[in-house]
One Martini backbone bead per residue (centre of mass of N, CA, C, O) as a GRO file, in nm:
protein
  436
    1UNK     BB    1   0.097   0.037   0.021
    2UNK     BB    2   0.069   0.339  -0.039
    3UNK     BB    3   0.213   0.650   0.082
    4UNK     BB    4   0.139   0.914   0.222
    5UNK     BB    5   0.144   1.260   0.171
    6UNK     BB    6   0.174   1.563   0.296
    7UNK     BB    7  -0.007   1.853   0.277
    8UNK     BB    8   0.146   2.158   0.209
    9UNK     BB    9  -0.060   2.328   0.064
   10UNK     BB   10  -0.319   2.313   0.255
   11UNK     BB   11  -0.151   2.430   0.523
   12UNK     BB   12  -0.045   2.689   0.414
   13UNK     BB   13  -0.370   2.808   0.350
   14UNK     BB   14  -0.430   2.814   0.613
   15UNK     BB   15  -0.210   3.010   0.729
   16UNK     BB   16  -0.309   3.248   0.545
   17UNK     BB   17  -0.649   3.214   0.652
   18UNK     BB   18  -0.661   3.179   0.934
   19UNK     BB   19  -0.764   2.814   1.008
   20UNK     BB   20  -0.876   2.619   1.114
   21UNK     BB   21  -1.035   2.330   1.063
   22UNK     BB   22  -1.335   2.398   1.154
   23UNK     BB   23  -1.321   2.630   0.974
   24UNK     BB   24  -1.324   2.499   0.697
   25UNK     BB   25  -1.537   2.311   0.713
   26UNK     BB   26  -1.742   2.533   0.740
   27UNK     BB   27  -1.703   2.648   0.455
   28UNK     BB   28  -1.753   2.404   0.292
   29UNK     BB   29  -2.043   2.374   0.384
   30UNK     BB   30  -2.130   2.678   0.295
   31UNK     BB   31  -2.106   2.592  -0.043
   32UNK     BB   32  -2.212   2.357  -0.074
   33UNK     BB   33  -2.525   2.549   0.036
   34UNK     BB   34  -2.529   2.670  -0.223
   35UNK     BB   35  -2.497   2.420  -0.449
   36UNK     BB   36  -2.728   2.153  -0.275
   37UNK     BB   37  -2.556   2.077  -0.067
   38UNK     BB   38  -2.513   1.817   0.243
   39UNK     BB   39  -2.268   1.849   0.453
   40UNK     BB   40  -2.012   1.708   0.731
   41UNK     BB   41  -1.767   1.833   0.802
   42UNK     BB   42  -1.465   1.833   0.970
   43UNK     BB   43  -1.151   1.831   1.177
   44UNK     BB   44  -1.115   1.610   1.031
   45UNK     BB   45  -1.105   1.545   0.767
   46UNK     BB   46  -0.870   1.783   0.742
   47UNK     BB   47  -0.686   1.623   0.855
   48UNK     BB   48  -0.652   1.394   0.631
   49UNK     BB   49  -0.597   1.603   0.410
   50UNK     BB   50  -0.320   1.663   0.530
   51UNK     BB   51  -0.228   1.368   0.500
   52UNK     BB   52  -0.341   1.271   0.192
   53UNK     BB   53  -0.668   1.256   0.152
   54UNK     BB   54  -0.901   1.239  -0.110
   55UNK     BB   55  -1.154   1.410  -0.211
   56UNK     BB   56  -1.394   1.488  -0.387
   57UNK     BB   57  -1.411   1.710  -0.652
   58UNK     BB   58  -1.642   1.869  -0.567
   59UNK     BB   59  -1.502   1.924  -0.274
   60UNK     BB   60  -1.222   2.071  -0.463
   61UNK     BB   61  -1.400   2.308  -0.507
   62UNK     BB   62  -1.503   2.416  -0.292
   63UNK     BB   63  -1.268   2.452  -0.122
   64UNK     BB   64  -1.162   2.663  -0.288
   65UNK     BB   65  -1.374   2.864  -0.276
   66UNK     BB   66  -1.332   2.923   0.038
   67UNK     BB   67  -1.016   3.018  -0.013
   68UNK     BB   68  -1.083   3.275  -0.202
   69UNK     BB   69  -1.253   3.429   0.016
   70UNK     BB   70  -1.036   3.435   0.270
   71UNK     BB   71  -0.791   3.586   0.059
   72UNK     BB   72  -0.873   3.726  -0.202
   73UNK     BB   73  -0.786   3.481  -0.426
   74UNK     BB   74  -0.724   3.250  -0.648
   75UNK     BB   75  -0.775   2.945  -0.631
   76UNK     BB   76  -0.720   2.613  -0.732
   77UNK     BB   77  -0.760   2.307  -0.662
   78UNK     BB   78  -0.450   2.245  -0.741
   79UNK     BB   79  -0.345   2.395  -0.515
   80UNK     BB   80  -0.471   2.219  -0.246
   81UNK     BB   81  -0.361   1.915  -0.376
   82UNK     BB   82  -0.638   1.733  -0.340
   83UNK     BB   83  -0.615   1.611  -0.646
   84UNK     BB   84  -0.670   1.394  -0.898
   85UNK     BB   85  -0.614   1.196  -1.089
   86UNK     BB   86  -0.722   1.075  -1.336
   87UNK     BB   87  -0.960   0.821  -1.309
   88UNK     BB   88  -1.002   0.845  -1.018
   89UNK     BB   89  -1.211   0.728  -0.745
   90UNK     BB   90  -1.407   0.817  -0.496
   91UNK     BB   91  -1.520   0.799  -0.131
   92UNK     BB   92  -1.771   0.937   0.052
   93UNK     BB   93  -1.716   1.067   0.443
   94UNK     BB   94  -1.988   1.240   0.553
   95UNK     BB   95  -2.268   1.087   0.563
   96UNK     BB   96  -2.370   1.185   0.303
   97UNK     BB   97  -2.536   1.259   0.040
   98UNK     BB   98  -2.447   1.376  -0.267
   99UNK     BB   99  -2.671   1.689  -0.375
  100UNK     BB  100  -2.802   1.834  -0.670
  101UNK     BB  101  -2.958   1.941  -0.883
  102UNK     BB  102  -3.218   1.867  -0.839
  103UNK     BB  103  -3.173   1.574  -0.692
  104UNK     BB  104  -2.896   1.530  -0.822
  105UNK     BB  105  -2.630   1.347  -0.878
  106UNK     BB  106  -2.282   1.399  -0.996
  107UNK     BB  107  -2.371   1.269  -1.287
  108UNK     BB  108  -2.671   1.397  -1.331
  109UNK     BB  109  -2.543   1.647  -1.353
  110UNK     BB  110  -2.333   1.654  -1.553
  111UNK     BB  111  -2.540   1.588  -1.770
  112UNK     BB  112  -2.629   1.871  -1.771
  113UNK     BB  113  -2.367   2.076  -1.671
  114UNK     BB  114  -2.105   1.912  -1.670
  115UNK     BB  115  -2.107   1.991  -1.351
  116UNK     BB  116  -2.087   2.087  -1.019
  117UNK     BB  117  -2.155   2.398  -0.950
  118UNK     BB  118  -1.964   2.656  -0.791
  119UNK     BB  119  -1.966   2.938  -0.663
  120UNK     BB  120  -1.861   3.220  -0.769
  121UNK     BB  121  -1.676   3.549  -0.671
  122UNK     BB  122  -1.469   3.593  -0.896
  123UNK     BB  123  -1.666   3.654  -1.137
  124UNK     BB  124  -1.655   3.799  -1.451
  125UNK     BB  125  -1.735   4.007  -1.711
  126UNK     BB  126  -1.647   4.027  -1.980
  127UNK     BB  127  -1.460   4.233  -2.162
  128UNK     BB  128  -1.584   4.450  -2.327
  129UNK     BB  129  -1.760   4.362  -2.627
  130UNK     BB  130  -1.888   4.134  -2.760
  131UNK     BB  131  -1.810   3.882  -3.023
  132UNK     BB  132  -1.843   3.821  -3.301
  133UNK     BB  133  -2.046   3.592  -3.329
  134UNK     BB  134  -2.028   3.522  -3.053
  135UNK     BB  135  -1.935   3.348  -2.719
  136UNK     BB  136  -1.908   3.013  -2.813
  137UNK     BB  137  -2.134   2.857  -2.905
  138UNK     BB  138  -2.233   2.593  -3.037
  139UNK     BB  139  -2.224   2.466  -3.317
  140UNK     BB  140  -2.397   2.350  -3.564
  141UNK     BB  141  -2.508   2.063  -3.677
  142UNK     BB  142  -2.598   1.756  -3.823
  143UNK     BB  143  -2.898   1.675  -3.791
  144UNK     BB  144  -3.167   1.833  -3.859
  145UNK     BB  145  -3.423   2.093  -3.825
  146UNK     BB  146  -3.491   2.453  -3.711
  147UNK     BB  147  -3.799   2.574  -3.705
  148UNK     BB  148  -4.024   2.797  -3.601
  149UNK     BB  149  -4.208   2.643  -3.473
  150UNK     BB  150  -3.988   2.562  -3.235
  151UNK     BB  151  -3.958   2.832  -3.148
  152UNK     BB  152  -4.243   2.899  -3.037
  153UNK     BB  153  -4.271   2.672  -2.855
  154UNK     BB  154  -4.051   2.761  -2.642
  155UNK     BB  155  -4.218   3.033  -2.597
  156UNK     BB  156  -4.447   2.925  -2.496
  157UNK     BB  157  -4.324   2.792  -2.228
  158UNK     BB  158  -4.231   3.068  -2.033
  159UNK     BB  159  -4.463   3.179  -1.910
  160UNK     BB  160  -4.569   2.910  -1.741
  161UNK     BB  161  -4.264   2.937  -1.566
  162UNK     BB  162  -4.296   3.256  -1.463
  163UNK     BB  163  -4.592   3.200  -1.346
  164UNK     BB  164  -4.543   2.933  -1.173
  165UNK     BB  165  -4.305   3.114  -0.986
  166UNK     BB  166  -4.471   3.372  -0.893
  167UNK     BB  167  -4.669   3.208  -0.747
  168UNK     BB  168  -4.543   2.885  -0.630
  169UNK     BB  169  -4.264   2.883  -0.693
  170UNK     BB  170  -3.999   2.692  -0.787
  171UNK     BB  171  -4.054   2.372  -0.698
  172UNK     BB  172  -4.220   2.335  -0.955
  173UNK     BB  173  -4.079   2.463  -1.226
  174UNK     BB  174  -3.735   2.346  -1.221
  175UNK     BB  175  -3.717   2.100  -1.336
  176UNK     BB  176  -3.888   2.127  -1.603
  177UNK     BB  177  -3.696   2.332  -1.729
  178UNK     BB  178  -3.430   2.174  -1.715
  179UNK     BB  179  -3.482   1.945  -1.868
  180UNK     BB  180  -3.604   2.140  -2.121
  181UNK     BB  181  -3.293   2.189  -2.192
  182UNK     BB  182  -3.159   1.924  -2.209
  183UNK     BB  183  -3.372   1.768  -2.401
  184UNK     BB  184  -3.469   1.985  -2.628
  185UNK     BB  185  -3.306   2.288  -2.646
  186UNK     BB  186  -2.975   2.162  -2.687
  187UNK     BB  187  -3.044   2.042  -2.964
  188UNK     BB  188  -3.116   2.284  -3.094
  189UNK     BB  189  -2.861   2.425  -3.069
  190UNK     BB  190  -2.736   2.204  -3.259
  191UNK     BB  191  -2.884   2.277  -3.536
  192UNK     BB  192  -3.032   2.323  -3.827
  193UNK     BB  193  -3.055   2.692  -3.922
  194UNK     BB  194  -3.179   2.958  -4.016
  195UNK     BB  195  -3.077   3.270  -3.915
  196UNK     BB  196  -3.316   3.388  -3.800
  197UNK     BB  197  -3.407   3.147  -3.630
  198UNK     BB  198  -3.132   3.147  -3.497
  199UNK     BB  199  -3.189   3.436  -3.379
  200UNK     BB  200  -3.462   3.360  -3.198
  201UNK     BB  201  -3.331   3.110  -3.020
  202UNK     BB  202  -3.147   3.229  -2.865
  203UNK     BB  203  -3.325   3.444  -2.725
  204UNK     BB  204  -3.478   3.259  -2.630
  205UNK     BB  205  -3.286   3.056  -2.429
  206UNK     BB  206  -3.184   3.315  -2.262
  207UNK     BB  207  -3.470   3.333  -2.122
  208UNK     BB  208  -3.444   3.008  -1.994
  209UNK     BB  209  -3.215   3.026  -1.871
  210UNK     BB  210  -3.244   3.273  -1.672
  211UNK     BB  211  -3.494   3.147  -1.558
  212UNK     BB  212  -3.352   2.902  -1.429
  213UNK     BB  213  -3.170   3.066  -1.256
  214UNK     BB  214  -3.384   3.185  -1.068
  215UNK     BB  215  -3.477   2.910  -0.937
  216UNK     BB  216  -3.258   2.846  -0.806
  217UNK     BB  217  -3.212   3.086  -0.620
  218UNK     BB  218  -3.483   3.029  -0.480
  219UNK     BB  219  -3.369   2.722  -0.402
  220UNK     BB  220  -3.063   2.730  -0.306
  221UNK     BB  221  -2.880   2.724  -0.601
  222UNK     BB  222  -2.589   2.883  -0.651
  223UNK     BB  223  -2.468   2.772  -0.859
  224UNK     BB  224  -2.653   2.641  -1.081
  225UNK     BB  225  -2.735   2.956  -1.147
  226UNK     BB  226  -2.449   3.080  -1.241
  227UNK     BB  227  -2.458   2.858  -1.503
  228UNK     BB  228  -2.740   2.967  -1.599
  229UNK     BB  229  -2.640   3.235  -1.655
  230UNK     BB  230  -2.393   3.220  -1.837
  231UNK     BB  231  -2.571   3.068  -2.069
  232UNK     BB  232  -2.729   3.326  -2.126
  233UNK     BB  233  -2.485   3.523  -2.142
  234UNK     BB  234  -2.394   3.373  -2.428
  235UNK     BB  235  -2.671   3.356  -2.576
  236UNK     BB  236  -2.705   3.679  -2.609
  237UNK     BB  237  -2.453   3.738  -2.762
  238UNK     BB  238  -2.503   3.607  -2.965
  239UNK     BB  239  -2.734   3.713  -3.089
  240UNK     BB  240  -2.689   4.052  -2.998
  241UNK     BB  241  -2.879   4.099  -2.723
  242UNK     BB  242  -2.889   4.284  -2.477
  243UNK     BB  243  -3.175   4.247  -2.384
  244UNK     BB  244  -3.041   3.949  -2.243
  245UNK     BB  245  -2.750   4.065  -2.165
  246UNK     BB  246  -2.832   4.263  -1.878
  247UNK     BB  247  -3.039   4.124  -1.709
  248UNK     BB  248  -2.867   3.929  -1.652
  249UNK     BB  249  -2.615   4.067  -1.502
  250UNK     BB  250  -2.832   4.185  -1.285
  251UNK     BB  251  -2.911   3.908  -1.150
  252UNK     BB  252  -2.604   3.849  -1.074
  253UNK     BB  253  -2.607   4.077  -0.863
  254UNK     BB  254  -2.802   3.992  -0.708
  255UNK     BB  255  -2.683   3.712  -0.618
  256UNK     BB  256  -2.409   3.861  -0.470
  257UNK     BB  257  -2.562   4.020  -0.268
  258UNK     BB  258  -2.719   3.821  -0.108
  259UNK     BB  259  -2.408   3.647  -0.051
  260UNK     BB  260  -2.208   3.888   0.021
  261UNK     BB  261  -2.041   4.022  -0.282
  262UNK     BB  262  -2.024   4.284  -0.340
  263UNK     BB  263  -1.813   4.369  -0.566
  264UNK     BB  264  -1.936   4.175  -0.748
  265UNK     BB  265  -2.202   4.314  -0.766
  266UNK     BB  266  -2.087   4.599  -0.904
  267UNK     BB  267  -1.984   4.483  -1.166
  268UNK     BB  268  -2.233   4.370  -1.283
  269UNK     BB  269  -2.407   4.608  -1.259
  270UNK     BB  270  -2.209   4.808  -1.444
  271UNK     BB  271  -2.234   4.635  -1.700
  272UNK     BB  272  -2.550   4.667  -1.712
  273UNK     BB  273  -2.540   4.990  -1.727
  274UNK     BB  274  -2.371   5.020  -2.015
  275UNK     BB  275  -2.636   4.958  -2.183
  276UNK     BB  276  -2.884   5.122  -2.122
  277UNK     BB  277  -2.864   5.291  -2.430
  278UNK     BB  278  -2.974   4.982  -2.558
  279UNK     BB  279  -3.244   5.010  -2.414
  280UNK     BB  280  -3.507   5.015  -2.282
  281UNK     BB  281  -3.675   5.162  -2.026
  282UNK     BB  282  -3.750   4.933  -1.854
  283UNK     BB  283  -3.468   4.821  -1.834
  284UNK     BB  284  -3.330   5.080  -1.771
  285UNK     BB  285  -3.451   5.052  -1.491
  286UNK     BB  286  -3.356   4.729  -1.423
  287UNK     BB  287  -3.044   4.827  -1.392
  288UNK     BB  288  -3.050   5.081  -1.247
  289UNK     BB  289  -3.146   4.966  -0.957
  290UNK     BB  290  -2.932   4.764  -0.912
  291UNK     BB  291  -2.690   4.989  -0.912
  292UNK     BB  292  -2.790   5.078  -0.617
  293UNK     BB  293  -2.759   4.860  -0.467
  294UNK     BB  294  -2.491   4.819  -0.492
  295UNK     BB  295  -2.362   5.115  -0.420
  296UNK     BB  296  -2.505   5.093  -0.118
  297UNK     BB  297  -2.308   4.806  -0.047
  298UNK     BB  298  -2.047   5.006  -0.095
  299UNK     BB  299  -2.141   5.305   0.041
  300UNK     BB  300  -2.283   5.473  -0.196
  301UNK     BB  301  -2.475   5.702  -0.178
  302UNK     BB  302  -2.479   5.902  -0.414
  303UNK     BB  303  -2.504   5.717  -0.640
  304UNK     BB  304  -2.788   5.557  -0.514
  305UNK     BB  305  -2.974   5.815  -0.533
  306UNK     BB  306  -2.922   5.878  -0.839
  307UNK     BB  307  -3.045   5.584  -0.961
  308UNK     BB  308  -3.298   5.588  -0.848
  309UNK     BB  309  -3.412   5.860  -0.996
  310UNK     BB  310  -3.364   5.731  -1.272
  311UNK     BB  311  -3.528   5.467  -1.257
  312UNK     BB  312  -3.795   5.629  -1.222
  313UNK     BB  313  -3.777   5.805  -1.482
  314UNK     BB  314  -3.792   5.570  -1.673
  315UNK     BB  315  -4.018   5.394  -1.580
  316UNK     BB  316  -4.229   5.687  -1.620
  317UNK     BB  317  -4.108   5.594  -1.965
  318UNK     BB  318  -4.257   5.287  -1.974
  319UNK     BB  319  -4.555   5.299  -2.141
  320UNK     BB  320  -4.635   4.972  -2.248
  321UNK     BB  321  -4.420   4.788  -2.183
  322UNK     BB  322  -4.200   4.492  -2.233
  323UNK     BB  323  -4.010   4.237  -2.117
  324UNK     BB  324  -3.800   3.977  -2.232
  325UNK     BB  325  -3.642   4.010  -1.903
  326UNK     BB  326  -3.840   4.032  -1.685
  327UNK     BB  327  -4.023   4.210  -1.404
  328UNK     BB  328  -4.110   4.571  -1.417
  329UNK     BB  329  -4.189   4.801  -1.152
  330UNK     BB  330  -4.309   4.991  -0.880
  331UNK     BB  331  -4.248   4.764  -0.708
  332UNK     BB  332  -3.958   4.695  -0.768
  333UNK     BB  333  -3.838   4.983  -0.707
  334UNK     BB  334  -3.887   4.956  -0.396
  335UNK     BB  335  -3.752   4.717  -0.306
  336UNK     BB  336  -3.471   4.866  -0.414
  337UNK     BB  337  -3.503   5.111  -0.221
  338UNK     BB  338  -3.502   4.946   0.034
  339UNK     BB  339  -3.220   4.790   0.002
  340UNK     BB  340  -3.036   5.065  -0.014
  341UNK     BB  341  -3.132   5.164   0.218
  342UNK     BB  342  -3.044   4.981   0.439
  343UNK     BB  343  -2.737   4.980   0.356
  344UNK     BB  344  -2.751   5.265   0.488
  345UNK     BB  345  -2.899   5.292   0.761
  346UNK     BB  346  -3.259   5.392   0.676
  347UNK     BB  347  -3.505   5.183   0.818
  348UNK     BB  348  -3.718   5.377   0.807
  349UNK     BB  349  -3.723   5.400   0.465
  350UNK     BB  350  -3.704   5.065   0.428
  351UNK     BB  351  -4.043   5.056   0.514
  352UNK     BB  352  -4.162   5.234   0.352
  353UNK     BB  353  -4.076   5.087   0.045
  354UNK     BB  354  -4.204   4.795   0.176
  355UNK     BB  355  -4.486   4.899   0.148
  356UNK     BB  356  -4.515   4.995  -0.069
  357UNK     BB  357  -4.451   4.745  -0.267
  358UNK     BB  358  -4.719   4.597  -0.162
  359UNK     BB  359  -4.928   4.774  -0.257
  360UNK     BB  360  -4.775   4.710  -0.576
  361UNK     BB  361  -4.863   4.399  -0.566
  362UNK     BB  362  -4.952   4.157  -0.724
  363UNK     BB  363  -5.120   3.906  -0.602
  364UNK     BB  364  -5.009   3.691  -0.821
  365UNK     BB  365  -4.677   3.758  -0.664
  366UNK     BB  366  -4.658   3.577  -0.396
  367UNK     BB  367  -4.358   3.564  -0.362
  368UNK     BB  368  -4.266   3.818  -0.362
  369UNK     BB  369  -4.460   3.881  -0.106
  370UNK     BB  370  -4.335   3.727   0.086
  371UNK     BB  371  -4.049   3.842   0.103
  372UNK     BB  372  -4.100   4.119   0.153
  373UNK     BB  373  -4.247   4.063   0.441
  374UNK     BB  374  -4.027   3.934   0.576
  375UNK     BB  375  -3.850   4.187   0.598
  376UNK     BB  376  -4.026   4.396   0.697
  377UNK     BB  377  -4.036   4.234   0.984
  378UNK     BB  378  -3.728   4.237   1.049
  379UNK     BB  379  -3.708   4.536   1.057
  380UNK     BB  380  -3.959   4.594   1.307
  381UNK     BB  381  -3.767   4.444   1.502
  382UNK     BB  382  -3.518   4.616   1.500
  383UNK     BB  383  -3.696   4.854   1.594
  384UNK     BB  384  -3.887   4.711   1.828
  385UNK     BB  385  -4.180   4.626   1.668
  386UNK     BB  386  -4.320   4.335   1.755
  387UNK     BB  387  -4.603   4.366   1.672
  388UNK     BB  388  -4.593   4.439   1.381
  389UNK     BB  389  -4.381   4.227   1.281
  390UNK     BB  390  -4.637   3.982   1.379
  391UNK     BB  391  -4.838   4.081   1.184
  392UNK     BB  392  -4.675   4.040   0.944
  393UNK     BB  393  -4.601   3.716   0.982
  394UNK     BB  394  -4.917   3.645   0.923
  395UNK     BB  395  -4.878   3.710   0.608
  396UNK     BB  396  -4.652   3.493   0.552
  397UNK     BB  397  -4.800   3.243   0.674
  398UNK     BB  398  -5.089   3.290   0.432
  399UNK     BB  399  -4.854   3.212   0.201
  400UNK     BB  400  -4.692   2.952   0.260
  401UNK     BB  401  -4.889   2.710   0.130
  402UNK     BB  402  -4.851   2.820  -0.179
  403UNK     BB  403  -4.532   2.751  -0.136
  404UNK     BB  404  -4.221   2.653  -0.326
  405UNK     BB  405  -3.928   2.807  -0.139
  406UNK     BB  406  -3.677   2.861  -0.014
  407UNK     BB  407  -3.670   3.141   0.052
  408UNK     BB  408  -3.923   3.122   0.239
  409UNK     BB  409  -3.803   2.880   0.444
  410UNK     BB  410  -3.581   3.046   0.564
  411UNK     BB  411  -3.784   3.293   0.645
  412UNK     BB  412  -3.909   3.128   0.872
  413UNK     BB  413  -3.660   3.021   1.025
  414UNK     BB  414  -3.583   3.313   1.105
  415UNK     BB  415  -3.825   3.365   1.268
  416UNK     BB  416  -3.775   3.179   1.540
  417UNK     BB  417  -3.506   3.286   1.628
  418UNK     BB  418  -3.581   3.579   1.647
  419UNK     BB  419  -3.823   3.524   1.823
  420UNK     BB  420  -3.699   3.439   2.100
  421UNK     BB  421  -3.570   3.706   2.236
  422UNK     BB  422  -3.978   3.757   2.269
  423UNK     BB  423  -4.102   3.490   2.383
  424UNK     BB  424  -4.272   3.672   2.606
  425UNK     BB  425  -4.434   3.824   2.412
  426UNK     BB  426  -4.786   3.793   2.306
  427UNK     BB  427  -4.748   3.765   2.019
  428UNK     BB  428  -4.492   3.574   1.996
  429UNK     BB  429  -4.657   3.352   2.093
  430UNK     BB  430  -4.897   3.372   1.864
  431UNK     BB  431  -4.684   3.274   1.670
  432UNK     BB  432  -4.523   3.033   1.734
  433UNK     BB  433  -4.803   2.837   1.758
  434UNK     BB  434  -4.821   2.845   1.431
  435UNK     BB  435  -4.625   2.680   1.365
  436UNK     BB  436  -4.495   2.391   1.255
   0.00000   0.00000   0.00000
């Protein structure tokens, strides 16, 4: 039996990044719950991993992102020691079976996505504007041929997943659109079509790509959003459409936002807002909203407070149209104005701004309405509001219901916790009696 050797690149690292082992399990099982995956490493793990035992691939992809954000540089999986030779297999021993995209085990994921993707903090927006003729995707192949039909067909499809993640939340749409991409529309985008044809199926493509994209960060699959994300802005690149991948890359801002990557929040905002003079007014006011919430995020008051006013100008120049990719409107500049004040430190103007988009929000956009309610709660017990915030949480469990989202469940569980140091006081008594 061959003698393992000490890995001192992943010690060195560990030393760089002040970090005991326990330190570092626990970062790569946050890495990993970004991905859809729930690891249980601990600090024996690292130990052995230290010893010269190597973890599986997609667990040496997590350990380099959890190094990555620790010390501020890129690690590469090879840097960390950890990589195995090609073609060794090796048996993970953390106690759970890893489970990635929709339920799919590893072998599964990477037949969708080529890989089990592991959320990026360093991925940026490539400089300059798209390469002439398209960003990379497959060239078409011999065999079949995809007409307008197919297109239509596509088309028709992309509303039904949209209205059905905006009332039901991603759990029940997600699976059938991922799918749906790997099985029907990858293989068109691999056929022969007339010119007209395919650059109307890039366009469908891209804006399907986006909402599963969207699907996935709703079901708090980090990994896999930011894959079908880049995948949107591929195909709306080769497309040559503005309209396509300018809401992706605000898309991701919002994504690094939420996992609180700030400055790659802010560059992913600004990539989608140099695009603003190239879009309709409505997108331009969607893509520049998110400008300033990002710029909030990075404590640029003066920049987030003039983008707001922007987005507000645009929006109301933008009667009667519709986006291509996603939906803008005066709730959704409401709550990113509330996301912004938030940011700055101004709470109570950001309650207000969360009340005004609860207003101006359509009913049947359960799933936002549950998310904004859910923020609201929480900003109003900060300010020591009990009774308003358990008011408010009343109304965020009788839309729990009727959703299936992670991120609704997430806020569930927040709710518990938050409640705890108050659940001496009345309201909140009669709130944790209600909870499940």
């Amino acid at each position: 039996m061959a003698m393992r050797e000490p890995n001192g690149r992943l010690r060195t690292l560990l030393t760089d990044a002040r970090w005991s082992g326990q330190d570092f399990a626990r970062a790569v099982n946050g890495v990993a719950a970004e991905t859809g995956l729930t690891l249980r490493y601990d600090r024996t793990s690292v130990s052995h991993w230290l010893a010269g035992t190597r973890p599986p691939a997609h667990v040496v992809a997590l350990a380099a992102e959890a190094l990555s954000r620790r010390t501020g540089r890129r690690v590469s999986p090879a840097d960390t020691g950890l990589t195995r030779p090609a073609g060794t297999r090796v048996r993970d021993r953390t106690g759970a079976e890893p489970r990635g995209a929709d339920g799919l085990a590893p072998g599964e994921a990477e037949a969708l996505l080529g890989e089990i993707p592991v959320y990026s903090s360093a991925w940026r927006p490539p400089g300059g504007p798209p390469p002439p003729g398209g960003a990379g995707a497959a060239a078409p192949s011999a065999g079949g041929r995809i007409g307008a039909d197919h297109v239509a067909a596509a088309e028709a499809v992309l509303p039904v997943f949209r209205n059905t993640d905006m009332m039901f939340g991603s759990g029940l749409a997600r699976p059938a659109l991922t799918r749906y991409l790997a099985t029907t529309l990858a293989p068109w985008l691999r056929a022969a079509a007339a010119p007209a044809v395919r650059h109307r199926l890039l366009g469908c493509a891209a804006r399907l790509a986006y909402t599963a994209g969207f699907l996935c960060f709703d079901s708090n699959q980090q990994g896999v959003a930011q894959a079908y994300y880049r995948a949107a802005l591929r195909l709306g690149q080769e497309a040559g459409d503005p309209q396509c991948w300018a809401p992706v890359l605000r898309a991701m801002s919002v994504q690094a936002h939420a996992l609180g990557h700030r400055k790659q929040a802010w560059e992913l905002a600004e990539a989608a807002a140099r695009e603003a003079g190239r879009l309709p007014s409505l997108q331009a006011a969607f893509v520049t909203g998110q400008l300033a919430v990002a710029e909030a995020g990075c404590g640029d008051r003066r920049a987030a407070v003039a983008h707001l006013a922007e987005a507000q100008r645009l929006l109301e120049r933008s009667d009667g149209q519709r986006a291509a990719i996603g939906d803008y409107h005066h709730a959704a500049l409401a709550h990113q104005e509330a996301e912004a004040l938030a940011a700055l430190g101004d709470v109570r103007g950001a309650i207000a701004a969360l009340g005004t988009s609860l207003r101006h929000r359509a009913g049947g956009e359960r799933r936002a309405r549950a998310i904004t309610t859910a923020r609201l709660a929480e900003l109003h017990l900060g300010q020591g509001h009990v009774e308003r915030a358990c008011g408010v949480w009343h109304e965020l469990l009788d839309l729990v219901p009727q959703l299936d989202s992670a991120r609704v469940e997430e806020a569930v569980r927040r709710l518990r916790g938050r409640l705890q140091p108050v659940r001496g006081h009345r309201a909140a008594r009669t709130l944790l009696a209600r909870l499940p």
